[in-house]
N, C-alpha and C positions, 0 to 999 in steps of 0.2 A: 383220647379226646383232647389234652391237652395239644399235642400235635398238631391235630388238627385245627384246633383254635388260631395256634398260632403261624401256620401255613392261609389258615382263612385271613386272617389281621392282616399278612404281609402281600396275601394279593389284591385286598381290597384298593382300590382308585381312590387318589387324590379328591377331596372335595372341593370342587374349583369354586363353588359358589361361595365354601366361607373360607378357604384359601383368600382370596380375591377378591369376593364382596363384601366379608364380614365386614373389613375395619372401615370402609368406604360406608356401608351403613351406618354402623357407630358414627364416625365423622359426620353424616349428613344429621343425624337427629340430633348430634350437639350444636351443632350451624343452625338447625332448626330455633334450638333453642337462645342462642344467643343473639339471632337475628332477632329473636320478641325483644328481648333488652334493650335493641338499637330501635326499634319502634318507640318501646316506652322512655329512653332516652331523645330522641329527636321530637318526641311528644311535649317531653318537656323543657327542650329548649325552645322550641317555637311558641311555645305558649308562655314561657314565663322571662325568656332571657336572652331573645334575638335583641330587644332592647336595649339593650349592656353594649354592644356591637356597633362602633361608630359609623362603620361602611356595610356594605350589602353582598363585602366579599366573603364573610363567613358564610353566612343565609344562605349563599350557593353555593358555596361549599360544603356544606353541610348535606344541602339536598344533592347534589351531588354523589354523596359518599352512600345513602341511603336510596338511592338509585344502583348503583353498582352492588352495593351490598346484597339488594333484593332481585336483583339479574344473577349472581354469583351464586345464590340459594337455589333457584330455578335452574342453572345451567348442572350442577350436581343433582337435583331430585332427579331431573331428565336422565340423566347417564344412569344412574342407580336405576330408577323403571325401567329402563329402556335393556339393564343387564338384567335385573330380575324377575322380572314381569313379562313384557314383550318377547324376550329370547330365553325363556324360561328352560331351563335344564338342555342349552345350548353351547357344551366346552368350546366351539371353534370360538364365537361371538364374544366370552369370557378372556378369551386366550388377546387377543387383539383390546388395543386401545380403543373407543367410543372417537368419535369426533368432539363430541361435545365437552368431555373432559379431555382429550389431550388438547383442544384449540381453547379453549376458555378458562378454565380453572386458574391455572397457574397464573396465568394471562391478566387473570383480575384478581390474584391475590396480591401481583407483584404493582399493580397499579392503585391498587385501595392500599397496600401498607407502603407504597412509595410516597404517595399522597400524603398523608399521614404526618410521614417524617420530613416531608418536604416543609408543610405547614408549621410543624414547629421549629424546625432549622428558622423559617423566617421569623418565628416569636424569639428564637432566641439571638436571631442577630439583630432584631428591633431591642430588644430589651438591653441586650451584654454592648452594643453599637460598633460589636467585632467584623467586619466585614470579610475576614478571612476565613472565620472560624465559622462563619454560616455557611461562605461558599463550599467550605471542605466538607462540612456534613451534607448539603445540598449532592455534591457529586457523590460520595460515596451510597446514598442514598439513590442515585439515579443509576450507578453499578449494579443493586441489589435490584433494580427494576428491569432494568436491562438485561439480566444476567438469568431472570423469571420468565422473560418472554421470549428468550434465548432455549431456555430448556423448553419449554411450551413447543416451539421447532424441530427440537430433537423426537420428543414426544410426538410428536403426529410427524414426524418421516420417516421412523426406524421403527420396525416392527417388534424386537426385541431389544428396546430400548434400556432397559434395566441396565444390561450388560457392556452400553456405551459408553465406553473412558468420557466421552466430550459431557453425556448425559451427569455422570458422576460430579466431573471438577465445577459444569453450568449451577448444578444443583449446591455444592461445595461452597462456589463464590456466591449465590444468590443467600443462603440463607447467614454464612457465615459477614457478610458485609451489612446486611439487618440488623445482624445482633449487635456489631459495632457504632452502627449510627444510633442506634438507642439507648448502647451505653455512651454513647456521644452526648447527645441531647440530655440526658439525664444527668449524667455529670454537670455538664455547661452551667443548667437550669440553678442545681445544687450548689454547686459553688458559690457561682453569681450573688443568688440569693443569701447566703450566708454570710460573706464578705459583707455586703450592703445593707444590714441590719441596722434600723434606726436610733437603738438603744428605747425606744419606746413602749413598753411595755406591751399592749396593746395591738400594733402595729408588726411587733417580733414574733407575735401570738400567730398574726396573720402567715409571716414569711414561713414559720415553724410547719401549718399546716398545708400551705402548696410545696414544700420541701417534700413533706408524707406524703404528698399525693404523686409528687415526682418520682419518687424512689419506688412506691406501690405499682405504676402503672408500669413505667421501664423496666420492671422488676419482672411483671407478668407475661409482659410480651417477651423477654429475654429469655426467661423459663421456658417458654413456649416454643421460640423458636432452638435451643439448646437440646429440648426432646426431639423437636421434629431431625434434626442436626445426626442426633445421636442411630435415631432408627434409621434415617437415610442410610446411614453407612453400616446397621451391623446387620437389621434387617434382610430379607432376600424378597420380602412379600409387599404386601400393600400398607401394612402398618402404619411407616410415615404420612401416608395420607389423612390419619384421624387428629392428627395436632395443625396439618397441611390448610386442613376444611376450616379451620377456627380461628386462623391468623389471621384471617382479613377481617373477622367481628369485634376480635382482643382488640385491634387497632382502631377501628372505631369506636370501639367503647370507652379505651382510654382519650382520645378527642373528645368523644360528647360530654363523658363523665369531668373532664379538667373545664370543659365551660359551662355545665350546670351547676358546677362549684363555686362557683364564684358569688354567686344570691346565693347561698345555705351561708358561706362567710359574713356576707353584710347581713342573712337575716338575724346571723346567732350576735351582731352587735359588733363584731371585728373588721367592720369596714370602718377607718381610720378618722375622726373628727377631734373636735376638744377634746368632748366629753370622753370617748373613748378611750386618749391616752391618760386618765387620770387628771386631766388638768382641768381647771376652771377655765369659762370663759375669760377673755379681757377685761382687767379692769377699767372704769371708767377714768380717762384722762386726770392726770390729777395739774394742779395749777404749775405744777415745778418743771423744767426741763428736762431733768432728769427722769425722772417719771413717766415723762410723756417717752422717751428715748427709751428706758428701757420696756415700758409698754409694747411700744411698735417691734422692736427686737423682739421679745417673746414671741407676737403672734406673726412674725415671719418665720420665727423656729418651727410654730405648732404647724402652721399651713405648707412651709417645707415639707415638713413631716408626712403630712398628709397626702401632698399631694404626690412624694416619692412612694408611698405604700399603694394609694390608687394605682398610679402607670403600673408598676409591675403587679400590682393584681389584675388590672386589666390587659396586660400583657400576657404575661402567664395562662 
């Protein structure tokens, strides 16, 4: 009986649906879900803190991102129905790329998390006023997009494209140049911030907390793409597609989430004024010149202060 068991196990067939579809599932109902977060995120930017935004190039930017994002959720449901449903216990159909995910996925992950990094490369060369150092993460950042729409080509012209060297290194460059523009930007951010600390109590409270928010988000998307990185190359199956599905929501979320933070700041009292750094108001002019001298000195300290903790909160 034994024998026979194990003569039965070794002839049984491959199960191409969870060979192949499993981890594509998984992936889709995590996208699922992390797309509600960019809902409830973009819910409450536009309701509470498009305001804060001195131009109308966030606003569309933003809508933007939440248009793509919600095409990029519908272009995966499609491919997953359309393998598990429509072509139902169909090996050739499984066997073969979809259109829908080899021309689009990739396509819009490389364009939602190119975006992404594009948008803060320019925060941080508004902020650091390095003109180099933005363009360098700008290009490296349009490598990793490039390099996603690049494989997307491979993917819809090679039948057994897994096995493609060009598939391999497209795949290689695109995610591995990702991960370095966001340890790029995140450094930058980190630095920056730290160097230029007011000595204000108050104010340092401020930089302390978008510092943690910098290290938290770059952290997650780096994670992220480090797994996807990891299965790409040891993998032989679909695996790397369930960290694949979720990169372009990570990326959004940490955008929405760094500009909904900004009112949780001013509302908990850390947005920068007199009273905030510990200090009193001005006193009232006194009759002596001196007085009056080092009056005015104080409150160009205090409003310096101030006004350097605003810009990069608003910046950031």
């Amino acid at each position: 009986m034994s024998s026979l068991s194990v003569a039965t196990a070794e002839a049984k067939p491959m199960n191409l649906g969870e060979e192949l579809m499993g981890p594509m599932f998984i992936g889709l109902i995590l996208n699922v879900l992390f797309q509600g977060v960019i809902f409830i995120q973009t819910y409450l930017y536009f309701a509470h803190k498009s305001h804060r935004d001195r131009s109308w190039f966030t606003t569309v930017f933003v809508s933007f991102l939440l248009l793509a994002n919600v095409l990029h959720t519908v272009f995966i449901a499609v491919d997953v129905y359309l393998s598990l449903v429509v072509h139902y216990n169909d090996p050739k159909f499984l066997m073969q790329q979809s259109l829908v995910l080899g021309h689009a996925e990739p396509t819009m992950t490389g364009i939602i998390s190119g975006a992404v990094q594009l948008f803060f490369s320019w925060r941080v060369r508004v902020l650091t006023k390095n003109l180099l150092l933005g363009i360098v993460m700008a290009l490296v950042s349009l490598v990793s997009t490039v390099a996603a729409i690049a494989t997307t080509c491979i993917m819809s012209t090679t039948p057994n494209f897994r096995n493609n060297q060009a598939f391999e290194f497209l795949g290689l460059v695109w995610l591995v140049t990702a991960c370095i523009a966001d340890v790029m930007i995140t450094t930058s951010l980190v630095v920056f911030l730290q160097r230029h600390k007011t000595g204000f109590k108050h104010c340092d409270a401020l930089m302390d907390r978008i510092i943690r928010l910098a290290i938290q988000t770059g952290l997650l998307t780096s994670l992220c793409i480090i797994v996807d990185l990891i299965t790409h190359l040891v993998c032989t199956g679909t695996e790397d597609l369930i960290c694949n599905f979720i990169l372009a929501k990570f990326y959004t979320n940490m955008l929405l989430s760094s500009l909904n933070a900004r009112d949780a700041w001013s509302e908990k009292g850390t947005s920068p004024t007199h009273e905030s750094f510990g200090m009193s108001a001005p006193r009232p002019i006194s009759g002596t010149l001196a007085t009056k001298l080092n009056d005015n000195s104080m409150d160009k300290r205090h409003s310096g202060g101030s006004e350097r903790c605003r810009s990069e909160e608003t910046v950031v």
